[in-house]
C-alpha positions as CSV (number, residue, x, y, z in Angstrom):
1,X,0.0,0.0,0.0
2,X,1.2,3.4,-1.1
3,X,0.9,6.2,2.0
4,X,2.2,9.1,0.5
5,X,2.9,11.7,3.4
6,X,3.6,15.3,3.2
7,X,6.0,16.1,0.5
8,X,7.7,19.8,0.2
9,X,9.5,21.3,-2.7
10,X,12.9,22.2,-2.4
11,X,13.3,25.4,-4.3
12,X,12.9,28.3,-2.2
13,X,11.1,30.7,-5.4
14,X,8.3,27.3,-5.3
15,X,8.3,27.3,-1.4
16,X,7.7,31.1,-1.7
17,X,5.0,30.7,-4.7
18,X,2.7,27.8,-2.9
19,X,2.9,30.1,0.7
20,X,1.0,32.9,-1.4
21,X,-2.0,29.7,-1.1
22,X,-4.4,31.9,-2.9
23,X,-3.7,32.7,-6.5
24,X,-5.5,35.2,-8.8
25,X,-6.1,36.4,-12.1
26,X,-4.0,38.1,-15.0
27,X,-6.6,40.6,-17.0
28,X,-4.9,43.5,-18.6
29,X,-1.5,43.5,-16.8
30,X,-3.2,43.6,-13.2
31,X,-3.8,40.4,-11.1
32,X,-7.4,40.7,-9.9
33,X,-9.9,38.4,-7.7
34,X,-12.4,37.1,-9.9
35,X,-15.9,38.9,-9.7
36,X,-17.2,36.4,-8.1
37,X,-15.3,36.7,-5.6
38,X,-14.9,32.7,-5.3
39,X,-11.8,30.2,-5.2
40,X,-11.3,26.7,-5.6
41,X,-8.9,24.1,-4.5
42,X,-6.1,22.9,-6.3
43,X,-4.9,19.5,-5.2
44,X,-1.4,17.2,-4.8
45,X,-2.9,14.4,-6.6
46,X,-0.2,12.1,-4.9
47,X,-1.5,12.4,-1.3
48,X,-5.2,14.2,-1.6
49,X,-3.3,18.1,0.2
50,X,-4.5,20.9,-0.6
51,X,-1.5,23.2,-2.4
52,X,-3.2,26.3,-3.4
53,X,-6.6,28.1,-3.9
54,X,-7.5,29.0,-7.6
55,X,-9.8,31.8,-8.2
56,X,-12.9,30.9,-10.1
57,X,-13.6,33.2,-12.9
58,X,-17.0,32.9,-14.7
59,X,-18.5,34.8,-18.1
60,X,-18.0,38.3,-16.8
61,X,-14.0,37.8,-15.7
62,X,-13.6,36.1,-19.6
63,X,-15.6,39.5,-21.1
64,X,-13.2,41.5,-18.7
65,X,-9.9,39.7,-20.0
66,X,-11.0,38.9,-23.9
67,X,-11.6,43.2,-24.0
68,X,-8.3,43.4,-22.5
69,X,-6.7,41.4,-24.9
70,X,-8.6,42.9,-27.6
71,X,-7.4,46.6,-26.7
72,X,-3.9,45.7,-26.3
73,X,-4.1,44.3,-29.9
74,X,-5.8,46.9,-31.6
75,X,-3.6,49.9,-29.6
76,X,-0.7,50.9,-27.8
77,X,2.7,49.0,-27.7
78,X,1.7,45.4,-29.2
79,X,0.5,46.6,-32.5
80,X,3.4,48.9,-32.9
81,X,6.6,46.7,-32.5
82,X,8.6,45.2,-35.0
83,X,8.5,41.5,-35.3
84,X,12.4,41.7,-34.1
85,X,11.0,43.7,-31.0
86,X,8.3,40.7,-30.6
87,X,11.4,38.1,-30.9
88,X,12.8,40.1,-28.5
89,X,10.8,39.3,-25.6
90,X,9.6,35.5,-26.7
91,X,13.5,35.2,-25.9
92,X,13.3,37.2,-23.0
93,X,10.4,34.6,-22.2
94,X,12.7,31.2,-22.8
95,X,15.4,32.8,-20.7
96,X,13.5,33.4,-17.7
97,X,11.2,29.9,-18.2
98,X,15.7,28.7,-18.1
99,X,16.1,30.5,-15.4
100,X,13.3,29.4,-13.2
101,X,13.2,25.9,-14.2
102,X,13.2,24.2,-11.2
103,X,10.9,26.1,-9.4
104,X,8.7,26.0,-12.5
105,X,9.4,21.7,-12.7
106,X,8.3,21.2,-8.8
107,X,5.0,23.1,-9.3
108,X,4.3,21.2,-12.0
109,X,4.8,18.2,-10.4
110,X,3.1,18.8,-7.3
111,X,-0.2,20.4,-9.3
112,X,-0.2,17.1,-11.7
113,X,2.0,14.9,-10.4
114,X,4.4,13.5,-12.4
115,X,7.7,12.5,-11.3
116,X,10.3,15.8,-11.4
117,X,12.6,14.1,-14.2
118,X,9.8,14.3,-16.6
119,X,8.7,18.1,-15.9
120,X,12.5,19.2,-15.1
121,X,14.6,17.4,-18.3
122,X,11.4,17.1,-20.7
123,X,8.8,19.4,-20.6
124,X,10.2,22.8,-19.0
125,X,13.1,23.1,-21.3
126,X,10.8,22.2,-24.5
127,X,8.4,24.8,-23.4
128,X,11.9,27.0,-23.4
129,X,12.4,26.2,-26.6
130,X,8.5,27.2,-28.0
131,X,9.4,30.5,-27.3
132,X,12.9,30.4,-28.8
133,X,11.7,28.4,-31.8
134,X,8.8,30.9,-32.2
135,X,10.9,34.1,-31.7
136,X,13.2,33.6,-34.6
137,X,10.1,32.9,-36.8
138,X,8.4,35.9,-35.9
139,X,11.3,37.4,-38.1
140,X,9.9,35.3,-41.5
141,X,6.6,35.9,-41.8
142,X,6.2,37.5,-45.3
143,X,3.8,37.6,-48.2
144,X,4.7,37.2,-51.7
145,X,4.3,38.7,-55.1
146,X,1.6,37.2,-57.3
147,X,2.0,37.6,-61.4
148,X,-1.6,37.8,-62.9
149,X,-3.6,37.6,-65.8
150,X,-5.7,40.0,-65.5
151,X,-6.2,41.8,-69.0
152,X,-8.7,44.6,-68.6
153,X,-7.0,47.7,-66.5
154,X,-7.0,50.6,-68.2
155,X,-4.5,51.4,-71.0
156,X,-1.4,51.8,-70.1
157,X,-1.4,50.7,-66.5
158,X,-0.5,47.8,-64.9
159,X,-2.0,44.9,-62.1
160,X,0.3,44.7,-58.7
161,X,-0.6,42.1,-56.2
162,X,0.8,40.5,-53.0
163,X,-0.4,38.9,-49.9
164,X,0.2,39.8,-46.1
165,X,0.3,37.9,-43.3
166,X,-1.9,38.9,-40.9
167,X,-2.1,38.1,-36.9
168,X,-5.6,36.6,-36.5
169,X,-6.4,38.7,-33.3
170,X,-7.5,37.5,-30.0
171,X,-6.7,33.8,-29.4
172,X,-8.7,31.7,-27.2
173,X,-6.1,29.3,-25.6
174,X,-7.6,26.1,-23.8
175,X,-4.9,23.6,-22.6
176,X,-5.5,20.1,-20.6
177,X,-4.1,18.7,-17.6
178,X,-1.6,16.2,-18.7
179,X,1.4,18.0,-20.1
180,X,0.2,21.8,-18.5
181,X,3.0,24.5,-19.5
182,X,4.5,22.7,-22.6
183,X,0.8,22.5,-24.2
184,X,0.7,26.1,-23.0
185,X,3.6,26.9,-24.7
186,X,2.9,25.1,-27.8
187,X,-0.2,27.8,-28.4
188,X,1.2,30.7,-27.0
189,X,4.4,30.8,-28.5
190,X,3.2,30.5,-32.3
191,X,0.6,32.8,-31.8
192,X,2.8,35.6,-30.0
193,X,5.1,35.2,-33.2
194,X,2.2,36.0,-35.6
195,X,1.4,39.4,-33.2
196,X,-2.0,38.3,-31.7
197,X,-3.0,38.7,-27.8
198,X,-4.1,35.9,-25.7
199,X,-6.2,34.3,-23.6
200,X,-5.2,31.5,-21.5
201,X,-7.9,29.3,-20.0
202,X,-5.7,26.5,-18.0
203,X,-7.3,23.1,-17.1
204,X,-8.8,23.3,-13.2
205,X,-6.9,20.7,-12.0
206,X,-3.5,22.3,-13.0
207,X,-3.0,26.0,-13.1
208,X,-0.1,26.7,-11.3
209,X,2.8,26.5,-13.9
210,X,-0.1,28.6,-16.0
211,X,0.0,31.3,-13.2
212,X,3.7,31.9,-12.7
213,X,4.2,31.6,-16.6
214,X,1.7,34.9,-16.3
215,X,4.3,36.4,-13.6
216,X,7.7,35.5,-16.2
217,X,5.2,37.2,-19.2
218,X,5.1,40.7,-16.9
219,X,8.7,40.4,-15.7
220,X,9.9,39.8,-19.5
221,X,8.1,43.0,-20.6
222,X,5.2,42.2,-22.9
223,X,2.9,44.7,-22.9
224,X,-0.5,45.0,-20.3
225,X,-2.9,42.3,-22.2
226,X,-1.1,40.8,-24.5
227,X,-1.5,37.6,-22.5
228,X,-3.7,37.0,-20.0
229,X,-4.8,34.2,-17.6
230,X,-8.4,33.5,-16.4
231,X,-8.7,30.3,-14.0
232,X,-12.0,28.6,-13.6
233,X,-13.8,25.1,-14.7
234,X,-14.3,24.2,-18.5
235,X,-18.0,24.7,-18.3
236,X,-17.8,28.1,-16.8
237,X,-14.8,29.8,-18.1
238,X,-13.8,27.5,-20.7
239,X,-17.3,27.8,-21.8
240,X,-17.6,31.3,-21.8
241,X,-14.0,31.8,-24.1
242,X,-15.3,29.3,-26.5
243,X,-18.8,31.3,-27.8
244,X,-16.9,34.6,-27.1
245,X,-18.2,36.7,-29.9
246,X,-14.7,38.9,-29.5
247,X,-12.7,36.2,-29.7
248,X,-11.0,35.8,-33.4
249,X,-9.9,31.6,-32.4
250,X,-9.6,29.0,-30.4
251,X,-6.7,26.8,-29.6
252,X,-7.8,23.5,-28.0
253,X,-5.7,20.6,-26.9
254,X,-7.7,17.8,-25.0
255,X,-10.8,15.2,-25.5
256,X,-12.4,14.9,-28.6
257,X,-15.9,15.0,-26.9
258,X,-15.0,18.3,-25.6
259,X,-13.4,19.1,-29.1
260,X,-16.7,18.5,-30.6
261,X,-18.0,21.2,-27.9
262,X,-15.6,23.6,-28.7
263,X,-16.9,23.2,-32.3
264,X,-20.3,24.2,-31.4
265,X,-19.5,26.8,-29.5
266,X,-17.2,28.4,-32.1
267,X,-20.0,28.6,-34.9
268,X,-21.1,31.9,-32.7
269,X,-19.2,34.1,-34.6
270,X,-17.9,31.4,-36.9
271,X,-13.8,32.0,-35.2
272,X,-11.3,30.1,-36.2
273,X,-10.3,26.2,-34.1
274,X,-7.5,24.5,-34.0
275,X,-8.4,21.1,-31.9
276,X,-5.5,18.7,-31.0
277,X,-7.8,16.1,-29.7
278,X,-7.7,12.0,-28.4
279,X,-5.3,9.4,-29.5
280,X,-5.1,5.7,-29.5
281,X,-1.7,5.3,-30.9
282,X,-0.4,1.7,-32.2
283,X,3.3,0.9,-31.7
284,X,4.1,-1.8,-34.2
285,X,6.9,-4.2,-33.6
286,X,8.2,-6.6,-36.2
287,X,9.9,-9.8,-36.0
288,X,13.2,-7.9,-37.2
289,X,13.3,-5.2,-35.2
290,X,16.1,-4.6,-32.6
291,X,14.0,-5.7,-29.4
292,X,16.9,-4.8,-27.3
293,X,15.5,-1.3,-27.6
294,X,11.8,-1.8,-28.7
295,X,10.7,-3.4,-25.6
296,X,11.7,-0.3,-23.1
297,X,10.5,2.2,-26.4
298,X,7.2,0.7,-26.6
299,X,7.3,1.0,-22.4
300,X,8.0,4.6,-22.5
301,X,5.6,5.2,-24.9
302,X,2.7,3.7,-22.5
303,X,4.0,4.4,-19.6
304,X,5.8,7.9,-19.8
305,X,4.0,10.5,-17.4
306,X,1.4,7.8,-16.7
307,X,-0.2,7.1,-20.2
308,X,-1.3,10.7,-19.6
309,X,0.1,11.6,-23.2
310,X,-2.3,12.7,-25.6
311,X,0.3,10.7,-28.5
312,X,0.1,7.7,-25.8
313,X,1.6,4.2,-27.6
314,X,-1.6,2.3,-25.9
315,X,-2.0,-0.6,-28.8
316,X,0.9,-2.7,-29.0
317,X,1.0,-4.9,-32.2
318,X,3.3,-7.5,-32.3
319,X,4.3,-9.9,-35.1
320,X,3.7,-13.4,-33.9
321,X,7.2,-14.9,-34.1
322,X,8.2,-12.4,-31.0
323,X,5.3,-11.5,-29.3
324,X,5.3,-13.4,-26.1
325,X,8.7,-11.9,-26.0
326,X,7.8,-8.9,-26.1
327,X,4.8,-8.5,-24.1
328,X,7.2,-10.7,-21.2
329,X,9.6,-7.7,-21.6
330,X,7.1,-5.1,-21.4
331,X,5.5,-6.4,-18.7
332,X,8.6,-7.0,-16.6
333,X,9.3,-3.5,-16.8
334,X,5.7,-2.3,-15.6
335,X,6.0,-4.7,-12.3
336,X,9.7,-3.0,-11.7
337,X,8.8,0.5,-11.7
338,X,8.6,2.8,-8.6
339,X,5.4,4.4,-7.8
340,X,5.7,7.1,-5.6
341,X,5.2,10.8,-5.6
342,X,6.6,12.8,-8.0
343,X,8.9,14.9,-5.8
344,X,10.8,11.8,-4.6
345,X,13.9,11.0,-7.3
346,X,13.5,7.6,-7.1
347,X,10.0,7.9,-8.5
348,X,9.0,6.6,-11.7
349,X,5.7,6.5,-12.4
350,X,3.4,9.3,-10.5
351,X,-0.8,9.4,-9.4
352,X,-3.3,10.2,-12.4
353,X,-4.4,13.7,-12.1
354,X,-7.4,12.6,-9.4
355,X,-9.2,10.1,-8.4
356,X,-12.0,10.3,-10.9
357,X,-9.8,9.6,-14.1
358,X,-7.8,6.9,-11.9
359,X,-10.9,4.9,-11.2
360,X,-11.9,5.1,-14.8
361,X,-9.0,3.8,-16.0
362,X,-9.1,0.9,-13.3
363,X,-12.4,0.7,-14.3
364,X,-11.3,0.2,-18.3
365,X,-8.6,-2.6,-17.6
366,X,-11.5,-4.3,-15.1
367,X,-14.0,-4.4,-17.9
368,X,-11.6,-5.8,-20.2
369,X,-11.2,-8.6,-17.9
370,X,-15.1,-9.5,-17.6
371,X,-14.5,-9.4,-21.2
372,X,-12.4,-12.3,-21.9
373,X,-8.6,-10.2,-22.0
374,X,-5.9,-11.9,-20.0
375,X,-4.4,-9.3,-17.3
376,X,-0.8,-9.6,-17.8
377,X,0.2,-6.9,-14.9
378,X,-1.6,-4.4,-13.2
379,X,-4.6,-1.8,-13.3
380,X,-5.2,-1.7,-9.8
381,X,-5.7,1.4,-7.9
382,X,-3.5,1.7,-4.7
383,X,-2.1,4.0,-2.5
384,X,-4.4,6.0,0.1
385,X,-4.6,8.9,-2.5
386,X,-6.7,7.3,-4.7
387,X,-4.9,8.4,-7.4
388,X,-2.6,6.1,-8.3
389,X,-3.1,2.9,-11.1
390,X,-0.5,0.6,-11.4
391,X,1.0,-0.2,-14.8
392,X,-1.5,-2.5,-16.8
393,X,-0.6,-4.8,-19.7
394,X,-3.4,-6.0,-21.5
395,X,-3.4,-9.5,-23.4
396,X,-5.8,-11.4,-25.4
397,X,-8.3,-8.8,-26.6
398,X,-10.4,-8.2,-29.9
399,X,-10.6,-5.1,-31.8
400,X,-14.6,-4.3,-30.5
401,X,-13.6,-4.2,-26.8
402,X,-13.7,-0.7,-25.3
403,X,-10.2,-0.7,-23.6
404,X,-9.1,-1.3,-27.5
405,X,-11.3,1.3,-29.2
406,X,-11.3,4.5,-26.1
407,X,-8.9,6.5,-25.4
408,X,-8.1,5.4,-22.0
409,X,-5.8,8.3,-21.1
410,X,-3.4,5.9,-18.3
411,X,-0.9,3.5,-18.4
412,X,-2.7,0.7,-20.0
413,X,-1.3,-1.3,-22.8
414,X,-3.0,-3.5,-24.8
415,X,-1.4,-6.3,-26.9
416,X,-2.3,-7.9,-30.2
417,X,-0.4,-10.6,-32.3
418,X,0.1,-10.3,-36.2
419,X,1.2,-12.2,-38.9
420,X,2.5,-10.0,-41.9
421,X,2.7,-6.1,-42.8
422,X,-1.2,-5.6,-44.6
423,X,-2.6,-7.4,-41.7
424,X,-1.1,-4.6,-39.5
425,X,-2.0,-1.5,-41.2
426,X,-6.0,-2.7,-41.4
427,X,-5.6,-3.6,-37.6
428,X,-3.4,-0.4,-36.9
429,X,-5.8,1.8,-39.2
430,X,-9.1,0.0,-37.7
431,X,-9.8,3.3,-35.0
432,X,-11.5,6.5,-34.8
433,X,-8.5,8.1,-33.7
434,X,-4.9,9.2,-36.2
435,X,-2.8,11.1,-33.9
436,X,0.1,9.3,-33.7
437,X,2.0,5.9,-34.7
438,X,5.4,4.2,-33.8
439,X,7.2,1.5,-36.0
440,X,9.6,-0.8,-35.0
441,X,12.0,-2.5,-37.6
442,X,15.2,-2.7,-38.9
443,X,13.8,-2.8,-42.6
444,X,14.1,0.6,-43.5
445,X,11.6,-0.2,-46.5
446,X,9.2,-1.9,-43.9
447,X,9.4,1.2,-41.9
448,X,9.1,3.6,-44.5
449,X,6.2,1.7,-46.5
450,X,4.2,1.7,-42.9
451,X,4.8,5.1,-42.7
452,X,2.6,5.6,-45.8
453,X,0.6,3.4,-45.3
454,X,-0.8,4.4,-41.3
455,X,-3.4,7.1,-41.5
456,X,-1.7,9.0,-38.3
457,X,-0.4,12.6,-38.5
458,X,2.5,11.7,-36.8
459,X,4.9,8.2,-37.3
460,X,7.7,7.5,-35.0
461,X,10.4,5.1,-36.4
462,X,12.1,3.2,-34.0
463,X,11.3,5.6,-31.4
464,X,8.5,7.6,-30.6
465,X,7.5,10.8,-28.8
466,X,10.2,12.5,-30.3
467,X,9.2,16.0,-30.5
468,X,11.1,19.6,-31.5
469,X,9.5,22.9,-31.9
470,X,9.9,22.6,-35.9
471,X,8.0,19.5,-35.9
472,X,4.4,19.7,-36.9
473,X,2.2,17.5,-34.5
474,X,-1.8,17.0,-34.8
475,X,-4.0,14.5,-36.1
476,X,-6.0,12.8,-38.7
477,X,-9.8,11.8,-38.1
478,X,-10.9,12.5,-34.9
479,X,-7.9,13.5,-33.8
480,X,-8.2,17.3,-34.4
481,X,-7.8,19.9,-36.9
482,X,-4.5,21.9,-37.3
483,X,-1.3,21.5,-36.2
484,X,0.9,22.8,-33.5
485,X,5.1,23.3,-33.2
486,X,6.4,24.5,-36.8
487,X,6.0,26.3,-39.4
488,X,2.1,25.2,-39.7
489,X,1.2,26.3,-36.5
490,X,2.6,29.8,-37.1
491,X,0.0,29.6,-40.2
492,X,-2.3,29.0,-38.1
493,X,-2.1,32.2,-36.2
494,X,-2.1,34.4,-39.5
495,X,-4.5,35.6,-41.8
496,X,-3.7,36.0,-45.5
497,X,-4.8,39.0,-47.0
498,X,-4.9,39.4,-50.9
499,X,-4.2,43.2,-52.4
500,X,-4.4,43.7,-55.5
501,X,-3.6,47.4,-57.3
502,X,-3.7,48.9,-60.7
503,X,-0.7,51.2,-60.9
């Protein structure tokens, strides 16, 4: 049994933050209560504590922060600086995320609770490098010259055209609880390049990181409004940003159900989306493939940060001449690792976000045994938190079972045998979901051909979760719209505007 007391961080600028205990919000350069006057709880997900008080912002607090954003992008500094000024302070941005790293890591972990390596040597330094990434792009966005056709100006004159790019205007940022400040990142950054303002609804259960990134944004000089943060739950707040009729788009990573609401709630004033949305990602492993690394790689890819990874390797395929060897190995290494809480270093596998998505996951791997599936390892909850599911590998299912067809958002693999490659791609292709994909051979024409062939915006070879700030990542089907990190997320922040003079 897992009794998780007590845990502090060690960072005296995170001791300092978390002593504040109630936390407001960021409207036009000001921290203000919410009108409401209300707050809500914020808890370590490892042992059930309290660690802060959120204020609960409703419709009026969003109508309060989207004008903000809207003055600051129609007047005063924002509008007025150079894209080199506007790289300026996205590096300004990257610097101080650098500097406050681990402050920024043991927030992070205590609001979600994944284990410190993950926030400290993974996420915080990508997010560092959004803002870099996106700074030096804010330097190439241009239009182009267009030669036309057009035959009937007036004698003797001629037809100039060209495009601009365009920032789309007030952005609507949404981001989920798994992955908080690099998803935050990942919207802010691209759409700060392109010279819009923001809005930054953070998930309920972790806001923290989202607050103190407000506090870097002041301290690296952007102007009053250009970003700003609004607290509250998805059906108030979130809710409220969504139908905005002043807001120009809305960036959305997280379910597809609520992808489909955010959808509705757009056609308002028929803004912009962008959705990154649900996964159920196949890693496919081949009889040739080096299994020596493909056993911990398809691991990692379940198991990193809890199966709480929207690009989540959660169907394992296998070919039949080394599947029990592989599933062996990969269950091996979910009975060896160390649950704990995420502050501890020898930690490797945190709590779920709370008890209500731990019990449906436990709930998923349950059903799947009423169903006929051989439990391998795992899917139990334990600890006294309530939070915590231990790794599950899944054996002996069919394609119709839920834990094979939902997104089940934990660590929970489940594995299937195969015979050859077409076999594969109908069994790999056979979901709802096209997020993401991992192949593993030593064939480079196997590997390549699967690439084609897997309807997934992503495909990992021999690895997976490998991501850089100039790699597009989104998803086919109903896996979103859009794509964030490169140059196509930058697109998706801009408008293109046609001119076209007779001179």
């Amino acid at each position: 049994m897992l009794d998780i007391a007590s845990v502090e961080p060690s960072t005296e600028g995170a001791k300092a933050f978390l002593q504040r205990s109630k936390y407001d919000l960021l409207i036009g350069g000001d921290w203000v209560a919410a009108s409401g006057g209300e707050y809500f709880e914020t808890i370590d997900p490892a042992n059930g504590n309290v660690i802060g008080n959120l204020a609960r912002a409703n419709a009026a607090d969003v109508d309060k922060a989207v004008a903000a954003a809207r003055k600051a992008f129609s007047s005063g500094a924002w509008p007025a600086m150079t894209p080199a000024e506007r790289s300026v302070l996205l590096h300004k941005l990257a610097d101080l995320i650098d500097a406050n790293i681990d402050e920024l890591s043991e927030l992070e972990t205590l609001d979600q609770g994944k284990p410190l390596f993950v926030g400290r040597w993974a996420e915080i330094p990508a997010a560092a490098q959004q803002f870099r990434y996106f700074g030096g792009a804010a330097n190439m966005i241009e239009g182009s010259t267009i030669p036309t056709s057009v035959n009937y100006q007036p004698e003797g004159k001629k037809v100039f055209a060209y495009t601009r790019r365009e920032a789309v205007g007030v952005v609507g940022a949404i981001v989920p609880w798994n992955s908080p400040l690099i998803l935050t990142a990942m919207k802010l950054a691209p759409a700060l390049a392109a010279g819009c303002t923001i809005v930054l609804k953070p998930a309920e259960d972790t806001s923290l990181t989202a607050i103190r990134l407000g506090e870097l944004v002041t301290e690296a000089g952007f102007p009053p409004g250009v970003v700003n943060v609004v607290t509250g739950y998805g059906h108030e707040a979130g809710a409220a940003l969504a139908s905005h009729m002043d807001v120009d788009k809305i960036a959305f990573t997280g379910s597809t159900a609520t992808g489909r609401m955010i959808m509705d709630a757009a056609k308002t004033n028929l803004k912009k989306i962008s959705l990154e949305l649900g996964g159920k990602s196949p890693s496919i492993v081949f009889d040739d493939a080096d299994l020596d690394a493909a056993i911990p790689g398809v691991a990692n890819a379940i198991f990193f940060n809890g199966g709480q990874v929207c690009v989540a390797g959660s169907r394992l395929y296998v070919q039949r001449g080394v599947f029990d060897k592989v599933v062996e190995g990969v269950a091996e290494i979910a009975k060896n690792m160390k649950l704990g809480h995420g502050l501890d270093a020898s930690t490797q596998l945190g709590p779920l976000v709370n008890q209500r998505q731990a019990s449906k996951v436990a709930d998923y791997v349950a059903g799947s045994k009423a169903d006929g599936a051989d439990v391998v390892f795992g899917g139990e909850l334990i600890g006294n938190s309530g939070c915590f599911v231990s790794p599950a590998v899944v054996s002996n299912v069919h394609s119709n079972m839920k834990i094979v067809k939902e997104e089940v958002f934990g660590p929970v693999l489940v594995c299937t045998p195969f015979d050859d490659a077409s076999e594969v791609v109908d069994l790999a292709n056979d979901s709802d979901y096209g997020l993401a994909a991992g192949v593993w051979s030593e064939s480079l024409s196997t590997a390549h051909r699967m690439a084609e062939a897997l309807k997934s915006g992503t495909v990992w070879i021999n690895t997976h979760s490998m991501f850089d700030p100039s790699l597009p990542i989104g998803g086919m089907k109903q896996s979103g719209w859009g794509r964030d990190s490169g140059q196509e997320a930058l697109n998706g922040y801009l408008e293109t505007k046609t001119v076209c003079a007779v001179i």
